[in-house]
N, C-alpha and C positions, 0 to 999 in steps of 0.2 A: 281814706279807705285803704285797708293794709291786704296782699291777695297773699297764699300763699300755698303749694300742693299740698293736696288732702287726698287720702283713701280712706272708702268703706270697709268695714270688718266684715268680715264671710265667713260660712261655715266653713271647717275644715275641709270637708267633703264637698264643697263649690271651688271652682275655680272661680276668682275673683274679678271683677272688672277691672281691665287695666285701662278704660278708656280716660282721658286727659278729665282730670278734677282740678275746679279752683276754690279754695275757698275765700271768702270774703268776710273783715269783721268790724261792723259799722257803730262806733261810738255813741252817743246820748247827743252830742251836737248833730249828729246826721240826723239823728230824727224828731229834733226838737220838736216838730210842727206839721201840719198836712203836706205843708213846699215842699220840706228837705226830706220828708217821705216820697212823695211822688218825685221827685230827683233822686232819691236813691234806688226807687223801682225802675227807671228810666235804664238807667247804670246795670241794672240787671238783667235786663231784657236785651241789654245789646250784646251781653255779653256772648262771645260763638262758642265758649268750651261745652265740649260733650254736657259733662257735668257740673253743677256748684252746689254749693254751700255757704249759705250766708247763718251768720250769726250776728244776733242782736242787742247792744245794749236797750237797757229801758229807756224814756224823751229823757232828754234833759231835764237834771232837778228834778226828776221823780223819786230815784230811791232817795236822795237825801230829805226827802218828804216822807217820805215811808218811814225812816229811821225817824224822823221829828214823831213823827206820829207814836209810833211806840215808845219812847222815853215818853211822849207826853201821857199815856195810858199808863204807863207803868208809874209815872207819878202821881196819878188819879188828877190831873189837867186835862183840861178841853183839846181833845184830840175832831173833833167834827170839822170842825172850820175847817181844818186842811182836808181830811178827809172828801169833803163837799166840792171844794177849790180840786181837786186832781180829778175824779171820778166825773166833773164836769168837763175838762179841761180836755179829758178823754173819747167823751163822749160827742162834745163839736170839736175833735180831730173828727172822729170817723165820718161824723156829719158833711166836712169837710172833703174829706178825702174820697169819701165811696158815693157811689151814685144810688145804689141801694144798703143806708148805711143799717137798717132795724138790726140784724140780725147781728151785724158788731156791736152794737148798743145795749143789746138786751146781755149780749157774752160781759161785756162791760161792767152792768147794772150784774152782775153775777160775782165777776170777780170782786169788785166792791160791798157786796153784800159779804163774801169770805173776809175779806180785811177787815171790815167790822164787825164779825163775830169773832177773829183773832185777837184787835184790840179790846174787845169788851171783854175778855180773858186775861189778858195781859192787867187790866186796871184790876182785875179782882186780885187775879196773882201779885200786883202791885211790884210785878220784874218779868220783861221778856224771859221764856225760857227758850236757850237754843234753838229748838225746832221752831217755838212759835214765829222766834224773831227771823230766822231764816226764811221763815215761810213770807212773811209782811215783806222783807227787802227786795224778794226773789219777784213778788208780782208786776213791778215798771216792766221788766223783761217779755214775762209771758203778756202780757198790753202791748206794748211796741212788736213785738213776731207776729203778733195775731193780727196788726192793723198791716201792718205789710203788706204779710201775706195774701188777704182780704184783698187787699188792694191789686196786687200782682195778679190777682185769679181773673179780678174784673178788666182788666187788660187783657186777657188772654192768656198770662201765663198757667201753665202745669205744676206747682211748689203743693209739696207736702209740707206740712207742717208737725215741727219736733220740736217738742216741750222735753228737755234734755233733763229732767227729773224720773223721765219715763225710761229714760237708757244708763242714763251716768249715775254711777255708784260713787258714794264717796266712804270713808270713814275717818273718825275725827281721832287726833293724837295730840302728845304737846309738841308735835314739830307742824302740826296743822291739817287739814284734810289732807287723805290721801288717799288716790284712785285706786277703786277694783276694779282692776282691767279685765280682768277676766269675767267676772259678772258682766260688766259693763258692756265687753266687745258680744257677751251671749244676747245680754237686752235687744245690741244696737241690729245685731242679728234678725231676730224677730221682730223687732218693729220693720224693718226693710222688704220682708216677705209680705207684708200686710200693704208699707208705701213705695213701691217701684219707682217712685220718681227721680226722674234724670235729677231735677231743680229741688231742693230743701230749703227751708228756713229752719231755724232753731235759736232759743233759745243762749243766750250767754248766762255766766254768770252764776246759774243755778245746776243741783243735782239731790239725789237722794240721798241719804243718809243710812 
């Protein structure tokens, strides 16, 4: 676990909170499984600063499943099996993890229903396209925030939860994405009036296009 100072972006016209931010950013080993989820909530909850911010890779071995997945659709290969193996693998985490897990499970059986109407695209197109592929990579992420989170709340903690596709602007060059900060800092703006929370999760890894 890597911490390091982080600030909110504000409107012009606000003065901004200078109170003490930490942020936190937890790898695919940290959250391989139910254990090293609920030891990474544990780790959160003690923390005393004002504020945090965590950010989340996807479990481990997830995106590199996701990516199997879409080369195997784009070569018109049996992409379900894996398919089948994560979306379960997912769904007793949360079984696991939450005491009332339905309502992470059905989010679950949601986001896997989007994956495979991606790759069932990707096999007609017979080649991921940019977005599509990015979109497939990007779901371990929003899977791992969501179970966290979920988790953290049934603990008692207060975390909003930020899918960083909703705030982070990106655009694509041959030097590679590069940040609209100024779209980006207007998003993170307005999502913030909507989520007050001292606590965040979000999202690594992903952004908009």
């Amino acid at each position: 676990m890597n911490a390091v100072p982080a600030q909110d972006a504000a409107e012009p016209s606000q003065k901004p909170d200078l109170a003490p931010c930490r942020a936190h950013k937890f790898g695919g080993s940290s959250l391989a499984d139910a254990e090293r989820i609920r030891h990474v909530a544990s780790l959160l909850l003690a923390g005393d600063e004002a504020r945090q911010v965590a950010v989340c890779s996807a479990m481990q071995g997830t995106t590199n499943a996701l990516i199997a997945m879409a080369d195997a659709a784009a070569a018109n290969t049996d992409w379900r099996a894996e398919w089948e193996r994560q979306k379960q693998r997912h769904q007793d985490t949360a079984a696991a993890l939450l005491q009332a897990p339905q309502a992470m499970q059905a989010q679950v059986e949601t986001i896997f229903a989007e994956i495979a109407e991606l790759l069932q695209a990707v096999s007609l197109l017979r080649q991921p396209g940019r977005a599509a592929s990015d979109r497939i990579q990007g779901m371990g992420e929003v899977l791992s925030t969501s179970l966290l989170q979920a988790h953290l709340c049934e603990r008692g903690g207060d975390y909003a939860l930020l899918d960083a596709r909703d705030v982070l602007v990106v655009r694509h060059s041959e030097l590679g994405a590069i940040v609209d900060w100024d779209a980006s800092a207007t998003r993170l703006a307005d999502w913030r009036t909507r989520n007050p929370q001292a606590r965040v999760m979000t999202t690594g890894f992903v952004a908009s296009g």
